[in-house]
DRENTORKOL-3810 file (N, C-alpha, C; in nm, 4 decimals):
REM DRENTORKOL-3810
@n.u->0.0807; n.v->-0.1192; n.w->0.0000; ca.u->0.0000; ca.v->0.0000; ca.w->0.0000; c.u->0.0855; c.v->0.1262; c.w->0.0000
@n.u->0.1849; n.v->0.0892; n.w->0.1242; ca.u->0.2622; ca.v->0.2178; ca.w->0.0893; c.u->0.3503; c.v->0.2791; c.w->-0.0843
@n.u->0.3714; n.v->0.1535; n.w->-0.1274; ca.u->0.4479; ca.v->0.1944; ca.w->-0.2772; c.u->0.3101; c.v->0.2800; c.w->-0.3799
@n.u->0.1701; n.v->0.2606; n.w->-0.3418; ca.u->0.0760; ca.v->0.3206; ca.w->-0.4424; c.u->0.0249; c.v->0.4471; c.w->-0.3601
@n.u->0.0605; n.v->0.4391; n.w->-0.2475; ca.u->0.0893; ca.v->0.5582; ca.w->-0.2235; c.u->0.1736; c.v->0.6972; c.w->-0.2212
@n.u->0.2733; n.v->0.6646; n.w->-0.2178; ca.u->0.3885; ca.v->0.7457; ca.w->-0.2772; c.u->0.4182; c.v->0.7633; c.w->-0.3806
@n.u->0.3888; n.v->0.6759; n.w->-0.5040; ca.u->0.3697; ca.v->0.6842; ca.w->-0.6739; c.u->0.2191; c.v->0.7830; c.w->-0.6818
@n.u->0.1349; n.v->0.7711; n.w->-0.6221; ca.u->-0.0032; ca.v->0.8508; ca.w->-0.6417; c.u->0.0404; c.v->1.0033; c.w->-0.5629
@n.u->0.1261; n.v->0.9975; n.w->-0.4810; ca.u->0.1683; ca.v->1.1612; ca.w->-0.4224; c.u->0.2989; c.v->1.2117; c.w->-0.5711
@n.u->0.3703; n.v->1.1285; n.w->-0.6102; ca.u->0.4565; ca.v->1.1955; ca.w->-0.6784; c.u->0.4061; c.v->1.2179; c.w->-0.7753
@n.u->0.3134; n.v->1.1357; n.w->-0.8669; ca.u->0.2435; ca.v->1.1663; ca.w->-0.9787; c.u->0.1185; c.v->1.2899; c.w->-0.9725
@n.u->0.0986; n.v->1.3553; n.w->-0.8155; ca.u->0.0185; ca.v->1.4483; ca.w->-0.7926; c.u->0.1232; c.v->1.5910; c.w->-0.8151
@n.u->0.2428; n.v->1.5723; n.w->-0.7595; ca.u->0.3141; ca.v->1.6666; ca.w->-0.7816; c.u->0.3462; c.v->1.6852; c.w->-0.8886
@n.u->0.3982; n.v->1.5756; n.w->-1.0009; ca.u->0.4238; ca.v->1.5979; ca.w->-1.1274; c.u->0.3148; c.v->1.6815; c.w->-1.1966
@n.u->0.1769; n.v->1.6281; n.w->-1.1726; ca.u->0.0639; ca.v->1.6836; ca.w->-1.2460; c.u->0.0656; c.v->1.8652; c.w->-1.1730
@n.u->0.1199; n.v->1.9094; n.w->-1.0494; ca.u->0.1037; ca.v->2.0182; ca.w->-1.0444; c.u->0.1858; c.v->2.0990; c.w->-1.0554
@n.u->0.3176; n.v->2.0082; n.w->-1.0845; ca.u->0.4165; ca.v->2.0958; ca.w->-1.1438; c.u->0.3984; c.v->2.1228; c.w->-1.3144
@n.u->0.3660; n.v->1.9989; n.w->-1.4008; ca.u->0.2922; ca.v->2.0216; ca.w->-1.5280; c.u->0.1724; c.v->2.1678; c.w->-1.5254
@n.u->0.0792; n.v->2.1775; n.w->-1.4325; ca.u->0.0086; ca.v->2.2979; ca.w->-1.4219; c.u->0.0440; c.v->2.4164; c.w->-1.4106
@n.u->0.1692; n.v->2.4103; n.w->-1.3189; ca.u->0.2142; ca.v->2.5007; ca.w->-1.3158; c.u->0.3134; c.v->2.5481; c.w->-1.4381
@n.u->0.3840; n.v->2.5219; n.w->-1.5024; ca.u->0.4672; ca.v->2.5290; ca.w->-1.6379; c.u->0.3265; c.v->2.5484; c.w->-1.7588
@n.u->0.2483; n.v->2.5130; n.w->-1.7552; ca.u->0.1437; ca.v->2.5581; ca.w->-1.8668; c.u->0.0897; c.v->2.7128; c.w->-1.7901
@n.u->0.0600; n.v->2.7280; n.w->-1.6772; ca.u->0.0058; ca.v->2.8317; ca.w->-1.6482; c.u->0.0691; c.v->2.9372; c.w->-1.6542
@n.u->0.2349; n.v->2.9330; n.w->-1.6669; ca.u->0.3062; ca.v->3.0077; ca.w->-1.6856; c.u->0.3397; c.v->3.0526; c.w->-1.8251
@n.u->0.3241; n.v->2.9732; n.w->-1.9428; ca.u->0.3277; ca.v->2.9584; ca.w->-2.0429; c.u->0.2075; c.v->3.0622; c.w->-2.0908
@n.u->0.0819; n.v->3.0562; n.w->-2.0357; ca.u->-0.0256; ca.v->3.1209; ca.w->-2.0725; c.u->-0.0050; c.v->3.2402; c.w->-2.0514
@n.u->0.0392; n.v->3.3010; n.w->-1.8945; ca.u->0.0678; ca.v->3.4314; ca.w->-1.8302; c.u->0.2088; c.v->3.5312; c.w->-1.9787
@n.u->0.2911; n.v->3.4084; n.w->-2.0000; ca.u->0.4113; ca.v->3.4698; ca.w->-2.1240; c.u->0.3281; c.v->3.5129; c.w->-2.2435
@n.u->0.2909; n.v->3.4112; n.w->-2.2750; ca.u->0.1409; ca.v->3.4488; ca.w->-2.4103; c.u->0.0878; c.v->3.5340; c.w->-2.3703
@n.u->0.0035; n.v->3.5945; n.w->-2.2321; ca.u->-0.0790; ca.v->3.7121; ca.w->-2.2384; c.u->-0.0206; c.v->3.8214; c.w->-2.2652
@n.u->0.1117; n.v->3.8214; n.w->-2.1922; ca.u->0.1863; ca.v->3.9338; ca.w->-2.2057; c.u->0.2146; c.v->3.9792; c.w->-2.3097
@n.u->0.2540; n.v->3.9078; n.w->-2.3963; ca.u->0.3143; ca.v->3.8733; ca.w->-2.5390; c.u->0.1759; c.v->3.9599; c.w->-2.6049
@n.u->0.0948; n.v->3.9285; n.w->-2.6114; ca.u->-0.0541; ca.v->3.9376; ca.w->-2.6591; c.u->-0.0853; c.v->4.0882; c.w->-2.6310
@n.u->-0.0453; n.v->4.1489; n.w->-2.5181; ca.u->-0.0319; ca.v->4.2733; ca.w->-2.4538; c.u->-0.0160; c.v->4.3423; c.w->-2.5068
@n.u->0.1390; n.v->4.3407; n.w->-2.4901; ca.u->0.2464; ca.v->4.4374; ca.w->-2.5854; c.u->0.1930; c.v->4.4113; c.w->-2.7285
@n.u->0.1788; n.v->4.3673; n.w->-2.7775; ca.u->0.0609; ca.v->4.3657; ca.w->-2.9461; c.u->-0.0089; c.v->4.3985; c.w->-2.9576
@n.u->-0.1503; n.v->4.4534; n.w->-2.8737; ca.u->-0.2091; ca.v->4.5255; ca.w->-2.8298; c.u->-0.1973; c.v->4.6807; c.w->-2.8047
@n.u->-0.0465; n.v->4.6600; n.w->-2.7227; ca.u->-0.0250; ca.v->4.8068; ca.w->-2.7353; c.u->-0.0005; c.v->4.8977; c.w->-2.8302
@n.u->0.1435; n.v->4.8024; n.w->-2.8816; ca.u->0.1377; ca.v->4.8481; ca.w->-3.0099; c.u->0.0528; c.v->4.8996; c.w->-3.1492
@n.u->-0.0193; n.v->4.8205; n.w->-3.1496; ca.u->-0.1491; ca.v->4.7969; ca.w->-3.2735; c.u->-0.2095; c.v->4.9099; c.w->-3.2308
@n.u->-0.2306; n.v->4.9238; n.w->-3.1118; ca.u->-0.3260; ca.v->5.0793; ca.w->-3.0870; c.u->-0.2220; c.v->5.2046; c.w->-3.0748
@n.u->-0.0846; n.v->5.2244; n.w->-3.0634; ca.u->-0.0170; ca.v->5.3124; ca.w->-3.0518; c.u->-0.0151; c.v->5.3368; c.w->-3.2305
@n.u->-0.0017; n.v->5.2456; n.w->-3.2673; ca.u->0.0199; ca.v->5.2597; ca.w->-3.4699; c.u->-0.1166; c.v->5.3051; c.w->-3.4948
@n.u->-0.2327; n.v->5.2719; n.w->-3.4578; ca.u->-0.3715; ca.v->5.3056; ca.w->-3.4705; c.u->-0.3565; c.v->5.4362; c.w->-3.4654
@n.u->-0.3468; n.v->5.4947; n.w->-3.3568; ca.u->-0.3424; ca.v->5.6198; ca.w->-3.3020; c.u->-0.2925; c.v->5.7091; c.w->-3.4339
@n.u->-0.1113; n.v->5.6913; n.w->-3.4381; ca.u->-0.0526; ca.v->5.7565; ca.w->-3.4848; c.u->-0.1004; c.v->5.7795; c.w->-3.6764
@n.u->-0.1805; n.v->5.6533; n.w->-3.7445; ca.u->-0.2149; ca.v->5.6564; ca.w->-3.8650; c.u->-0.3444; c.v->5.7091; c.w->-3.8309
@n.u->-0.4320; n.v->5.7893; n.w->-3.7383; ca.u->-0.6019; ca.v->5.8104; ca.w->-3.7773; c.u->-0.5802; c.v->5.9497; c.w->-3.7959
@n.u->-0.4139; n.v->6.0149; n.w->-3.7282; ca.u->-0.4034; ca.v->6.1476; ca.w->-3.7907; c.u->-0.3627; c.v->6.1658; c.w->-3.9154
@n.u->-0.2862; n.v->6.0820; n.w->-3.9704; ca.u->-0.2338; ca.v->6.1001; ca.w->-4.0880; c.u->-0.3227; c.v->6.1493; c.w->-4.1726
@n.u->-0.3260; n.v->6.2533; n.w->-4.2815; ca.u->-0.4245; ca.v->6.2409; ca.w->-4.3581; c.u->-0.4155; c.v->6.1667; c.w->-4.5165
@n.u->-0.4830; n.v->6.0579; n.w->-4.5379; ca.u->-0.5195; ca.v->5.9779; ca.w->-4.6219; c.u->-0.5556; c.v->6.0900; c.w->-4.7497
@n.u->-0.4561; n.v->6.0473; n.w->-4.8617; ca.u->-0.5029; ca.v->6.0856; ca.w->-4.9807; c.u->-0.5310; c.v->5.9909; c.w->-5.1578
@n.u->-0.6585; n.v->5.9753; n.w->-5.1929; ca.u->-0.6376; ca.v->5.9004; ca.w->-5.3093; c.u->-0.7440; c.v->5.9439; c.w->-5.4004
@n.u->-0.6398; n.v->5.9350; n.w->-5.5397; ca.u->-0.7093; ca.v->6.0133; ca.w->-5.6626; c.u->-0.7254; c.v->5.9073; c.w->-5.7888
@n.u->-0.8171; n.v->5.8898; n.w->-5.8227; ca.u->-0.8468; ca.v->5.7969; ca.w->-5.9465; c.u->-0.8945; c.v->5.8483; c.w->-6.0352
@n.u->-0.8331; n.v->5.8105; n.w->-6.1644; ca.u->-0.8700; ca.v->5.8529; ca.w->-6.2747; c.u->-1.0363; c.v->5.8257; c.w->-6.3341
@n.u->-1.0957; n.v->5.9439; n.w->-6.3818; ca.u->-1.2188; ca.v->5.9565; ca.w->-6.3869; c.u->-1.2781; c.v->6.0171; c.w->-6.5122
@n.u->-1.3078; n.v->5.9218; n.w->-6.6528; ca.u->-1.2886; ca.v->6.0071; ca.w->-6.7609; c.u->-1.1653; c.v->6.0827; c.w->-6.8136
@n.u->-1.2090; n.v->6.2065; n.w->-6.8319; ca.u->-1.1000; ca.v->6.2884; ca.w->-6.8570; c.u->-1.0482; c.v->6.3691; c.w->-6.7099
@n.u->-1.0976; n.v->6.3637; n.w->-6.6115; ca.u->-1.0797; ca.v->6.4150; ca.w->-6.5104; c.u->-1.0383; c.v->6.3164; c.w->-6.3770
@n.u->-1.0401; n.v->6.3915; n.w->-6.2618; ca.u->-0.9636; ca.v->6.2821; ca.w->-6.1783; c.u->-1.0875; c.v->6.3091; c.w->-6.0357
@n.u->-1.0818; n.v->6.1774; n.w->-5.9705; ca.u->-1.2156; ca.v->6.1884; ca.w->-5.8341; c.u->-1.0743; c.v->6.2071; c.w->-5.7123
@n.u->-1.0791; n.v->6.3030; n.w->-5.6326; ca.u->-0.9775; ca.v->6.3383; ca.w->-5.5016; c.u->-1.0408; c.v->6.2962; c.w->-5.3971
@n.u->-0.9966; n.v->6.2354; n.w->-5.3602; ca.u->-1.0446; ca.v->6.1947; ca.w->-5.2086; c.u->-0.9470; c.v->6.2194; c.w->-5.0501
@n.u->-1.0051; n.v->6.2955; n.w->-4.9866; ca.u->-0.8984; ca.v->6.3508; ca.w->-4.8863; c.u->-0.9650; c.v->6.3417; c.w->-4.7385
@n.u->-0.8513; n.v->6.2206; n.w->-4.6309; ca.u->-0.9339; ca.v->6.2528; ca.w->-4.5335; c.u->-0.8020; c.v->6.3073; c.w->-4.4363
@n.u->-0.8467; n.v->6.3989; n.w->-4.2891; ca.u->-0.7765; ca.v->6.4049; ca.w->-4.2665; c.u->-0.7724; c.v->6.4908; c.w->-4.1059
@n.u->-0.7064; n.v->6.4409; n.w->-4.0368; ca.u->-0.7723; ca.v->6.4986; ca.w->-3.8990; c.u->-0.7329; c.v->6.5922; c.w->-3.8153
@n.u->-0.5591; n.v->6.5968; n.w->-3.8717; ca.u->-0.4623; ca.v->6.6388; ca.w->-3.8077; c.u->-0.4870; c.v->6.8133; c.w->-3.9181
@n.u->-0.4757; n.v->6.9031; n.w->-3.8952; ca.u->-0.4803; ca.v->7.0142; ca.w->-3.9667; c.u->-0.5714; c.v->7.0773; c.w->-4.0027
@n.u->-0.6823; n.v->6.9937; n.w->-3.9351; ca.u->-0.8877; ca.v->7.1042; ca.w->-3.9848; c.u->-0.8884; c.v->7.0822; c.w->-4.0880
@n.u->-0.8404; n.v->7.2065; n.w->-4.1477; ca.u->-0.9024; ca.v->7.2678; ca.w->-4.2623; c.u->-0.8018; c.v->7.2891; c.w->-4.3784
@n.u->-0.7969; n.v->7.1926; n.w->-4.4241; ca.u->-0.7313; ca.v->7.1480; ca.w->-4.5760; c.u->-0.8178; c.v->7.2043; c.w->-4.6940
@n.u->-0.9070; n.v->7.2283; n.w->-4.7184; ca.u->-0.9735; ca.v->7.2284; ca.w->-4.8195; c.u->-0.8937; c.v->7.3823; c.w->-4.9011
@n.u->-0.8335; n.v->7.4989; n.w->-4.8495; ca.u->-0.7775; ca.v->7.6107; ca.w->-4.9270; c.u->-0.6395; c.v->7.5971; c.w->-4.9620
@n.u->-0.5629; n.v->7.5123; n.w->-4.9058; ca.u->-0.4477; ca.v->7.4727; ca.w->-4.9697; c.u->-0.4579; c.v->7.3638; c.w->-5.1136
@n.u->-0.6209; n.v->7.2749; n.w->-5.0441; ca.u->-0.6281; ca.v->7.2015; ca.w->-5.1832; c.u->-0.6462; c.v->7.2414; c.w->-5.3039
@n.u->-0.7633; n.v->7.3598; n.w->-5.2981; ca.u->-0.8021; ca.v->7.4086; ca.w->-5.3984; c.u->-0.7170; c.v->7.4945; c.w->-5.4481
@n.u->-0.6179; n.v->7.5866; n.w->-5.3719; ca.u->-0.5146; ca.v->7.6459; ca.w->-5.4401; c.u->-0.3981; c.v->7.5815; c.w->-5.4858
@n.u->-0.3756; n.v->7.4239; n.w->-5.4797; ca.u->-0.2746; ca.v->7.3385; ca.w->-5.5702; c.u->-0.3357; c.v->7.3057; c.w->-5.6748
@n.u->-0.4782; n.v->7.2880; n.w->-5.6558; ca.u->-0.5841; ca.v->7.2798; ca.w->-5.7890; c.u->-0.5180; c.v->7.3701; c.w->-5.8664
@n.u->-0.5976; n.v->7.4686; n.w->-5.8959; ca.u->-0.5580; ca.v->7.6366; ca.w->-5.9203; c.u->-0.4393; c.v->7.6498; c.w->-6.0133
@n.u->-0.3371; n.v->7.5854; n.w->-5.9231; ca.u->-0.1745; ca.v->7.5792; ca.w->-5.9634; c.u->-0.1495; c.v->7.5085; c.w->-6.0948
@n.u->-0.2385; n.v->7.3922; n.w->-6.0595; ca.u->-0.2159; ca.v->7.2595; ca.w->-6.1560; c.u->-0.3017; c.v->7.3153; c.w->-6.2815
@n.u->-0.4033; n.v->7.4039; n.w->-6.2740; ca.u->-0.5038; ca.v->7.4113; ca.w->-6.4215; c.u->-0.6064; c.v->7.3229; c.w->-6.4121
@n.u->-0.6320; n.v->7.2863; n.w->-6.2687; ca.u->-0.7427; ca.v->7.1861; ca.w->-6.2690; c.u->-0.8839; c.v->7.3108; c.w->-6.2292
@n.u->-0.9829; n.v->7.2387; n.w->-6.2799; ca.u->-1.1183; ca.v->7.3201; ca.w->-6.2646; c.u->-1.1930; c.v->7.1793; c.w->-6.1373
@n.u->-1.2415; n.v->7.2408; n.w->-6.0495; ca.u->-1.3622; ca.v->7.1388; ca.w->-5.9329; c.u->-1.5214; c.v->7.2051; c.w->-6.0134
@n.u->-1.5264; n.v->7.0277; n.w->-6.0773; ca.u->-1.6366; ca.v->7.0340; ca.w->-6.1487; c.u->-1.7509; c.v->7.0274; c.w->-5.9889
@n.u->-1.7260; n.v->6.9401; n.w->-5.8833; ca.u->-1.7964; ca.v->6.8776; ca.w->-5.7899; c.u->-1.7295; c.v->6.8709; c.w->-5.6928
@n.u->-1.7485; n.v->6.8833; n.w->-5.5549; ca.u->-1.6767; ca.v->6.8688; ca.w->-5.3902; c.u->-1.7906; c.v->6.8691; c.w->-5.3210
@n.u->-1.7350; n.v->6.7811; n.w->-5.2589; ca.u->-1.8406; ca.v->6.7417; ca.w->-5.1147; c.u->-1.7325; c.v->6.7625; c.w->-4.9981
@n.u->-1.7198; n.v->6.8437; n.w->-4.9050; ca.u->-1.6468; ca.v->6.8857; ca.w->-4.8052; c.u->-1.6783; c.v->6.8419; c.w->-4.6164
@n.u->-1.6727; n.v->6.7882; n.w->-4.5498; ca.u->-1.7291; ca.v->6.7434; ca.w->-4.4286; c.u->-1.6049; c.v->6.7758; c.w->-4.3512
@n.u->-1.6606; n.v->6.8707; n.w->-4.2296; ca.u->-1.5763; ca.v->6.9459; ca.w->-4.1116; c.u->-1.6037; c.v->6.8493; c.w->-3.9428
@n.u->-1.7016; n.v->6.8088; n.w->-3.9724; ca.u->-1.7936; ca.v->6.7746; ca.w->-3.8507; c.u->-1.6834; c.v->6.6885; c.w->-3.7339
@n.u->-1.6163; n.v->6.5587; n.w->-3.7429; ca.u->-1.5136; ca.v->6.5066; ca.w->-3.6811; c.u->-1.3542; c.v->6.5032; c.w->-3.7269
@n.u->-1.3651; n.v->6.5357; n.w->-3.8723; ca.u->-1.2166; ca.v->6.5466; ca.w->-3.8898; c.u->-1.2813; c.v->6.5838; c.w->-4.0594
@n.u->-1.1720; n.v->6.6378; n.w->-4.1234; ca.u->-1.2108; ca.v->6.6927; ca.w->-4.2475; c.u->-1.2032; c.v->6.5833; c.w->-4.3217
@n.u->-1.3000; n.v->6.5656; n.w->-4.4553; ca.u->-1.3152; ca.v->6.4627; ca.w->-4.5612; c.u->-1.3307; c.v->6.5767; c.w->-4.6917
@n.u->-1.2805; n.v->6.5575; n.w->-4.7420; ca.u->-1.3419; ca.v->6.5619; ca.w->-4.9349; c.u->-1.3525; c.v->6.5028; c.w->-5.0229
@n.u->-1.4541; n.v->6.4639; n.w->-5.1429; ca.u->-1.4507; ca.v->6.4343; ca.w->-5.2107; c.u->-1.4592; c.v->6.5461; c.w->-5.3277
@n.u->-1.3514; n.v->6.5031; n.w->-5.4589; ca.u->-1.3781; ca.v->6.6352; ca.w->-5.5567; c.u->-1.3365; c.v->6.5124; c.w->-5.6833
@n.u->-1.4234; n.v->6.6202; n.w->-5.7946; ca.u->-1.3888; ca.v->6.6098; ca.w->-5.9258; c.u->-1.3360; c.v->6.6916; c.w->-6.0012
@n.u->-1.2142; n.v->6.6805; n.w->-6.0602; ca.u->-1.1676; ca.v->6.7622; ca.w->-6.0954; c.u->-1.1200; c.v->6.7556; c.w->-6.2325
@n.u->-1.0979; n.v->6.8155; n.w->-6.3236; ca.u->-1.0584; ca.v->6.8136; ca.w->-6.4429; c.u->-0.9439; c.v->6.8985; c.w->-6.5256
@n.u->-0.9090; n.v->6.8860; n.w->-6.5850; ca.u->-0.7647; ca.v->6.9982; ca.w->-6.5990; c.u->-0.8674; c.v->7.0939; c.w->-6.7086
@n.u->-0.8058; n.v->7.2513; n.w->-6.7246; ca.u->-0.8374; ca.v->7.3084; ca.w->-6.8361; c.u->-0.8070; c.v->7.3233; c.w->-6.9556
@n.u->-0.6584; n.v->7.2104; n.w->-6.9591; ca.u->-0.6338; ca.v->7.2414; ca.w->-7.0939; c.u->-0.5941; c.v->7.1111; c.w->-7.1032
@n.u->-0.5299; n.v->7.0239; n.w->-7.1921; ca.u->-0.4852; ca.v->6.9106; ca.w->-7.2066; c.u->-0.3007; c.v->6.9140; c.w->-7.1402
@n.u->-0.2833; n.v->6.9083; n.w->-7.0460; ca.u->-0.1560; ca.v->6.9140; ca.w->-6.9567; c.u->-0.1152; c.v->6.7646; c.w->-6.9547
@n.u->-0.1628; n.v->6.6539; n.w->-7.0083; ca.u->-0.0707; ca.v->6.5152; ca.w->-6.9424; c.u->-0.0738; c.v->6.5024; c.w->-6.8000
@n.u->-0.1678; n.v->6.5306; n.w->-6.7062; ca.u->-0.1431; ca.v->6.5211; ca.w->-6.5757; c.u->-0.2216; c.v->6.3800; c.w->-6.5645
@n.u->-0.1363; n.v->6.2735; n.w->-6.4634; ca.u->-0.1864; ca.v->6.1041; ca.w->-6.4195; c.u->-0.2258; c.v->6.1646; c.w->-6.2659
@n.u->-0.2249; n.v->6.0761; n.w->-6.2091; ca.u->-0.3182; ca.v->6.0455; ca.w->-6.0948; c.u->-0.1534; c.v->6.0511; c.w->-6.0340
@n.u->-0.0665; n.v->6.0198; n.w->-6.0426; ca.u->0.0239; ca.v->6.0263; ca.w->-5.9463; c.u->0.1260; c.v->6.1845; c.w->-5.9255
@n.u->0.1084; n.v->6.2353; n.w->-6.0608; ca.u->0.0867; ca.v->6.4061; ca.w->-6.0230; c.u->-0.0009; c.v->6.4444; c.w->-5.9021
@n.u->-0.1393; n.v->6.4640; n.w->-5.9766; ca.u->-0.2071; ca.v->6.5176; ca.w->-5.8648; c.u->-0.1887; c.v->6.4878; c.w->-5.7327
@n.u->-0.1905; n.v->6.3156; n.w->-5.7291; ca.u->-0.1441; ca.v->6.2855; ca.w->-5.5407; c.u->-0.0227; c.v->6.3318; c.w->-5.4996
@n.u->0.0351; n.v->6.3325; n.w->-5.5875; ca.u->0.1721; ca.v->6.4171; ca.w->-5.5024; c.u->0.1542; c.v->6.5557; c.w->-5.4539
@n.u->0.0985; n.v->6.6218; n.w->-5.5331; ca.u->0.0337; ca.v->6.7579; ca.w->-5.4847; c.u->-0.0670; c.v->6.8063; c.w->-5.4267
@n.u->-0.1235; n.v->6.7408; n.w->-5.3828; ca.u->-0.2532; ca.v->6.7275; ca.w->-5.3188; c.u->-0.1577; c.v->6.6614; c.w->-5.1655
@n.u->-0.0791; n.v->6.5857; n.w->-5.1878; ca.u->0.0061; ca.v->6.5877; ca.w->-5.0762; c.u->0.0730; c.v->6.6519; c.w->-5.0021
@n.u->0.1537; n.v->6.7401; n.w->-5.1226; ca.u->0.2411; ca.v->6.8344; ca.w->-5.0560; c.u->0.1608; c.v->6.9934; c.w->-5.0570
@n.u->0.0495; n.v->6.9826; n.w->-5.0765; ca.u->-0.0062; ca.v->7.0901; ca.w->-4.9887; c.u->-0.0660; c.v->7.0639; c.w->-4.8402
@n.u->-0.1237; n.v->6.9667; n.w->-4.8674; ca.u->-0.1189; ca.v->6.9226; ca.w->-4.7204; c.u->-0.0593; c.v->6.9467; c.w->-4.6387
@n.u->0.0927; n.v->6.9159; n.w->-4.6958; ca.u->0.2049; ca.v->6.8858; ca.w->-4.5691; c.u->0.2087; c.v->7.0381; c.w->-4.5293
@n.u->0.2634; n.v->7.1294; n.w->-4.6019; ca.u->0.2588; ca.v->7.2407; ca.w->-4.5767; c.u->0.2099; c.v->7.3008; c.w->-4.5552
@n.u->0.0508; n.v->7.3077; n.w->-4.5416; ca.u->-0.0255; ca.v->7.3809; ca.w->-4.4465; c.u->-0.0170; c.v->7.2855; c.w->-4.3125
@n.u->-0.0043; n.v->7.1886; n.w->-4.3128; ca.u->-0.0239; ca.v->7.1288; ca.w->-4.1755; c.u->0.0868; c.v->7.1874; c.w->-4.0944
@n.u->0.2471; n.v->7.1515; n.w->-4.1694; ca.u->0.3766; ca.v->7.2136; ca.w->-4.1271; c.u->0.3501; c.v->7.3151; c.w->-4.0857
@n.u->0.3179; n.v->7.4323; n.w->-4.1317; ca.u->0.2673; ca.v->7.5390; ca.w->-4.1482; c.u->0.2276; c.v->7.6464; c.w->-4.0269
@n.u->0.1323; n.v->7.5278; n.w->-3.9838; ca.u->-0.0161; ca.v->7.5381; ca.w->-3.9060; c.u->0.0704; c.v->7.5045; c.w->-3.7662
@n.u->0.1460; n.v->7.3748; n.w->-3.7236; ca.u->0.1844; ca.v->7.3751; ca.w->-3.5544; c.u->0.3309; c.v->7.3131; c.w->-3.6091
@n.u->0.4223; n.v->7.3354; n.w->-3.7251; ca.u->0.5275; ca.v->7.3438; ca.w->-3.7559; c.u->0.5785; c.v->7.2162; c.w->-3.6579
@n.u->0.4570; n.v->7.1045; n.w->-3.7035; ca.u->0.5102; ca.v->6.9404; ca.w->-3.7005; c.u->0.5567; c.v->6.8545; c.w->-3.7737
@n.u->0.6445; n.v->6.7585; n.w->-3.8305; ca.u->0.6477; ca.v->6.6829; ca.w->-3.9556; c.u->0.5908; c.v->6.5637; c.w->-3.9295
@n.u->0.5248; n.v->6.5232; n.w->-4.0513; ca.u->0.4481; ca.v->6.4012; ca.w->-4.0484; c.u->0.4473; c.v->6.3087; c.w->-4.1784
@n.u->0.4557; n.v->6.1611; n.w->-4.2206; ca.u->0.4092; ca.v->6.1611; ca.w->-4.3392; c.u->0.2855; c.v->6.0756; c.w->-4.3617
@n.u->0.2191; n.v->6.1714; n.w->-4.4938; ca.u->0.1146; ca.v->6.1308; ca.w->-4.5440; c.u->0.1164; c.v->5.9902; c.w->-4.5839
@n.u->-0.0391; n.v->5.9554; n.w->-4.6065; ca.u->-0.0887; ca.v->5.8047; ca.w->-4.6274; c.u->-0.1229; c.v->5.8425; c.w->-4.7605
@n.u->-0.0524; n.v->5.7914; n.w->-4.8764; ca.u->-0.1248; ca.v->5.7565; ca.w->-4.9621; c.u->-0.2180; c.v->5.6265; c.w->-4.9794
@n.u->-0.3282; n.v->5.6084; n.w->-5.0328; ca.u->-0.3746; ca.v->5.4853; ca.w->-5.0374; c.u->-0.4329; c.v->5.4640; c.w->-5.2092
@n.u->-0.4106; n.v->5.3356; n.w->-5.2400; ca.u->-0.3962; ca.v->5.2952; ca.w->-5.4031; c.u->-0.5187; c.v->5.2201; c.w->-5.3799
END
């Protein structure tokens, strides 16, 4: 009796030393899981200011799409790179309410050769520079394709 007793105490300890090495294993994983967490929301954070810009070709003209949170009010630097470029805003839809959005159509006035990766570049770098501008921060823009 005594030998199935002392095999049934050591095999109790084994099983709670096994518990214990998985439970620890889980506690490394949470942590692990944590810090990924943190991260993912510190990158969250830092991309919901960025402001997102993308322009697709539309006919003869191009659709702008601009969102953007960090800088208000983008919309007079946009329209004056417009301006610059020879583009005419056939259409804009403008929204201030939680962070600025636009949508525009735009078209050039004369036949200039301008692609979609003109305009986003400039439609970018007005951005930057009124934002710069504005609390003389650097940041870079999101393009999205």
């Amino acid at each position: 009796m005594k030998v199935k007793r002392s095999s049934i105490i050591a095999d109790a300890i084994l099983y709670i030393y096994k518990l214990k090495l998985k439970l620890e294993a889980i506690k490394r994983e949470l942590s692990n899981l944590d810090a990924i967490k943190r991260e993912y929301l510190s990158l969250v954070k830092q991309v919901q200011y960025l402001p997102k810009v993308k322009v697709d070709k539309v006919g003869k003209g191009f659709l702008v799409k601009v969102i953007s949170q960090k800088g208000g009010d983008n919309l007079i630097p946009i329209l004056e790179v417009c301006e610059e470029m020879g583009l005419i805003v056939l259409h804009a839809r403008v929204s201030r309410k939680f962070y600025f959005s636009m949508e525009a159509i735009v078209i050039a006035e004369e036949e200039r050769g301008l692609d979609v990766k003109d305009v986003t570049q400039a439609v970018v770098e007005a951005i930057e520079r009124h934002v710069e501008g504005a609390d003389r921060s650097i940041y870079v823009p999101v393009v999205l394709n």
